[in-house]
Residue, then its C-alpha position, 0 to 999 in steps of 0.5 A: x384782093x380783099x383782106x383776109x380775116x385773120x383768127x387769134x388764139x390766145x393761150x392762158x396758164x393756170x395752177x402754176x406758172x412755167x407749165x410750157x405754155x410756149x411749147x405747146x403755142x409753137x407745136x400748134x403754130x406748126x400744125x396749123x402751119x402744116x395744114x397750110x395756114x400762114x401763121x405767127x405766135x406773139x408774147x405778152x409779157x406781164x413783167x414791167x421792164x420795158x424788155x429781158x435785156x437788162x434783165x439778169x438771166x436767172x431772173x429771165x432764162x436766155x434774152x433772146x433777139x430777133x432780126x430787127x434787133x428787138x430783145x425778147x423773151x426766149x420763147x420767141x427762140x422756140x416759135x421761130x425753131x418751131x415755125x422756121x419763120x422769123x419773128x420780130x419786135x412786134x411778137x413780144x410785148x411787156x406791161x412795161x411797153x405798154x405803159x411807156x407807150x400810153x403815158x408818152x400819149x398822155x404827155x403829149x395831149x393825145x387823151x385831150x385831158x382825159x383821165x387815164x385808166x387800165x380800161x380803156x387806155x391801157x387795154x385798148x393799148x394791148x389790143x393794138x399790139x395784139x391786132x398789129x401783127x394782123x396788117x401782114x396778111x396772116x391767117x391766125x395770130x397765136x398770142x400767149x399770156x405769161x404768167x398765171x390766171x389770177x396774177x395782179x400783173x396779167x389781169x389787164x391782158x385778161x380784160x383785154x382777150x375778154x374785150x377781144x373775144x367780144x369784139x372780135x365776134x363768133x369763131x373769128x378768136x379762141x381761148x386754150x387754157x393751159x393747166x397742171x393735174x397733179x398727181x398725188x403718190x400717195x391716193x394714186x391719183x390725179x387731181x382736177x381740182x386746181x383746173x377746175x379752180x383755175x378755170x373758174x376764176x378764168x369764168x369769174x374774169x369774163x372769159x370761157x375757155x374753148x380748149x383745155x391742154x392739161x399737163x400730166x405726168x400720167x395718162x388721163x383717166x376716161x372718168x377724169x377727162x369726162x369730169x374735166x368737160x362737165x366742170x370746165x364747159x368744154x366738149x370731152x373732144x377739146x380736153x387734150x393730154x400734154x403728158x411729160x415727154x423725153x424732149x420738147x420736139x415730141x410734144x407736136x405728134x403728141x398733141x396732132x395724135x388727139x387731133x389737137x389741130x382738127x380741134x382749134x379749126x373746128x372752132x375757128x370755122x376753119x377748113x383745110x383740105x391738107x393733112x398736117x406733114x410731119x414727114x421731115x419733123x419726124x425724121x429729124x426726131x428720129x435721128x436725134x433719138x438715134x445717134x449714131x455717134x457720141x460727143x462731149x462740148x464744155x459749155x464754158x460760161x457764167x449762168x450755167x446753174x440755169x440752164x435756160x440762160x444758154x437754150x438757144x444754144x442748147x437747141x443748137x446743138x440738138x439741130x446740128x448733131x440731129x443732122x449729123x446723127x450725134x448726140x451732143x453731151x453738154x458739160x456746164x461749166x462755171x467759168x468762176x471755179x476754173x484756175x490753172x490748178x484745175x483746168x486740166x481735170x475740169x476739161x479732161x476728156x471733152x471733145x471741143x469747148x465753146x465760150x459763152x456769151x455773157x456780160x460783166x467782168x465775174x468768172x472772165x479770167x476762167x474763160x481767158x485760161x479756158x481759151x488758152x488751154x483750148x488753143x494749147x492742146x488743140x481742141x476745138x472751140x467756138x467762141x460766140x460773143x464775149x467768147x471771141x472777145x475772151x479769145x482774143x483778150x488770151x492771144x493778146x496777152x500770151x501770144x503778142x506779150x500784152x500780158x495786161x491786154x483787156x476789155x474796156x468792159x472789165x477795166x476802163x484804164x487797161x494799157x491795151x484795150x484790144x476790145x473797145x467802146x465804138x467812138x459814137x457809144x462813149x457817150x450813151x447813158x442808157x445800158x440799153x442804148x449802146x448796143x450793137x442788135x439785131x441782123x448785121x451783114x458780114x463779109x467773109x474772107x475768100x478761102x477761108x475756113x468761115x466762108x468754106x462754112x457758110x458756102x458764101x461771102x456773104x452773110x448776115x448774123x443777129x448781134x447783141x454786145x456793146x464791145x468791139x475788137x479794137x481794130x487797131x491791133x488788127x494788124x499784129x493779130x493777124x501777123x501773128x496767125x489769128x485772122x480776121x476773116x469776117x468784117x462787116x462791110x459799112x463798118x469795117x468792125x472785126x466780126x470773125x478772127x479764126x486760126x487756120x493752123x488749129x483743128x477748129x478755133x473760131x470766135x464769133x461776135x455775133x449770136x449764130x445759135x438764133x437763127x439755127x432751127x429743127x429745119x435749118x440747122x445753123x452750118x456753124x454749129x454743123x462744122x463745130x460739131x464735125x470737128x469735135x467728131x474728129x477729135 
């Protein structure tokens, strides 16, 4: 069987960053998808750390970690909700990467002394990453610019798609730009302006665009869209409205509505005999558009003035509580503001709380009173992460009468450390060198609630931590009533505590939230979200 010749799609931003250029990738991977393609999305990233990990989320949003372990942009989290498929290390690349990667070959001798330079080692860098993807056999290679045209920082990236389009030869690749119309209050109208601007400096770069996705807060004009065409050298049929919509999972029926999908196979010289099925799509935004019933979870966490830090479990909720035709009110709590003297109004009238994961020692005594509270009254909480650390940081301390207990990570010389450092970590320099990432299996108690959850023994869970519960207070914990009712089964590593004797107190030291899409929604978040109903 001969190879298939697989088509790209690069997808460029202009007029302002942050427009939804990865929304609109995933919503046209799950058309194509739809009409029967094998298809996949990749990120470049123009920014030169080498990846999000150690990036501070208001920088960055939520880092988000695919199977394999690699930490990525959170627009990854988006294609795989989208694509119900899992991506991996090779579907997000950073400037940074790729400049490690050619200066590693130049200290090796692999350029035989040649001088180095952006064109062509640098870009010739990229297209290897962009064209790796392509030995898995798919059709179509969605790969999305960051940043904005005209960026010092994504030029190269731009070259590159300008080499590729070149290469690659006709209808084999396709450029959809993405760009803003504003609308001025004061005229009434819509300007087309800065896309035609951004456009030309895309022209000015070498590249053409085939396809504009404009992003509108109205309805494009008929007169609007012709100009649009005329200025823009795109058919009046490749101009497509992306007007703002009441959430993020209308944005794929609104683009197939314009025949968004028949366009981007027109210009590949793609045919599909199958209609795009949107059928459980639909359903699954009609439910979470009609909600049956109403609840409020305080998300008790450090980064919750951007709200994009937690997204991954945001979305979470919308799939569960769709599934289970409830709308799911997030309270954002900053765990920093909560004290004894306030938490009772803080969390006055919640049905359930969950701890967010995090690092670093800022607003972690809010979460221990948080966790104790939860645990006092009876209300129902999930603990991802440092969640389930914090959790048991409390139980340490108010149940088993630690009253110092704590994380290594927040006080290296606590006299009990109930979470630790690993013995083979002591030593790593590199923050991005000791962490547990990626898919790790579980095995689950017979009996237990978790195993009840999951409907199997065994799981696997995508991680992201350096700290682990220290196994030896295992047995007093356990004497105690909070049980370890997950441990990875090479390691023995504590990875779920649950209290039977609670209408829902589980932590998690792994990241459910990644691997829960509009297809699957994740069976934890699904038994949180019941139990919440209840109280």
């Amino acid at each position: 069987m001969s190879k298939k010749n697989t088509k790209y799609i690069f997808v460029t931003g202009g007029v302002t960053s942050s427009l939804g250029k990865g929304i609109v990738s995933a919503s046209l991977g799950l058309l194509l998808k739809s009409r029967g393609f094998n298809v996949t999305i990749q990120k470049l990233d123009p920014y030169i750390n080498i990846d999000p990990g150690t990036l501070n989320p208001y920088e960055h949003g939520e880092c988000y970690v695919t199977e394999d372990g690699a930490e990525t942009d959170l627009d990854l989290g988006h294609y795989e909700r989208y694509l119900d498929a899992p991506t991996s290390q090779n579907n997000n690349v950073t400037t940074g990467k790729i400049y490690q990667t050619v200066i590693e070959k130049e200290r090796k001798g692999d350029f035989l002394g040649k001088t180095v330079q952006v064109i062509p080692h640098i870009t010739n860098e990229i297209k290897r990453r962009i064209k790796i993807l392509s030995k898995q056999n798919y059709d179509i290679i969605i790969t999305e610019i960051g940043g904005t045209v005209g960026d010092i920082e994504s030029l190269p990236y731009i070259e590159t798609v300008r080499q590729l389009k070149w290469e690659l030869g006709e209808k084999n690749s396709m450029v959809i730009h993405l760009t803003l119309l504003p609308y001025l209050a004061s005229s009434g109208e819509l300007k087309t302006k800065p896309s035609q601007h951004s456009v030309r400096q895309l022209m000015e770069s070498g590249i053409m665009a085939d396809v504009l996705v404009c992003r509108t807060e109205h309805k494009i004009p008929k007169d609007q869209r012709a100009k649009l065409a005329q200025f823009c050298n795109v058919s009046l049929d490749n101009v497509i409205e992306c007007k703002d919509l009441d959430t993020i999972y209308e944005v794929p029926m609104y683009l197939q509505k314009q025949n968004f999908d028949d366009v981007v196979l027109k210009e590949l010289d793609l045919k599909s005999d199958k209609d795009a099925d949107l059928k459980d799509w639909k359903n699954f935004l009609k439910k979470f558009q009609n909600p049956k019933k109403k609840i409020e979870i305080a998300l008790v966490g450090k980064y919750v003035s951007l709200q994009d830090s937690y997204i991954s479990i945001a979305e979470a909720f919308k799939h569960a509580g769709a599934d289970l035709e409830t709308e799911v009110k997030i309270r954002w709590v900053y765990s920093g503001d909560i004290t004894e003297d306030n938490i009772k109004e803080t969390l006055k009238g919640v049905n359930g709380i969950l701890i967010a994961p995090g690092f670093g020692d800022r607003g972690i005594e809010g979460k221990v009173l948080t966790a104790q509270y939860a645990r006092e009254n009876k209300i129902p909480m999930l603990g991802i992460c440092l969640g389930m650390q914090i959790m048991t940081i409390e139980f340490a301390r108010n149940v088993l009468g630690y009253s110092k207990a704590n994380s290594m990570e927040f006080d290296t010389s606590t006299e009990h450390p109930v979470i630790s450092l690993m013995e083979e970590q002591k030593n790593v320099v590199d923050k991005g060198g000791t962490m547990r990432l990626g898919a790790w299996k579980c095995t689950l108690k017979n009996g237990s609630r978790l195993s009840e959850i999951y409907g199997s023994k065994n799981i696997s869970e995508r991680h992201r931590h350096r700290y682990e519960f220290n196994s030896d207070y295992l047995q007093e914990f356990e004497k105690n009533g909070f049980l370890a009712t997950g441990t990875n089964p090479e390691t023995g590593l504590v990875e779920a505590l649950e209290m039977p004797d609670h209408p829902f107190y589980a932590g998690v030291q792994y990241h459910p939230e990644y691997k829960s899409t509009v297809a699957t929604p994740h069976p934890l978040f699904r038994a949180f979200i019941k139990a919440c109903e209840k109280k």
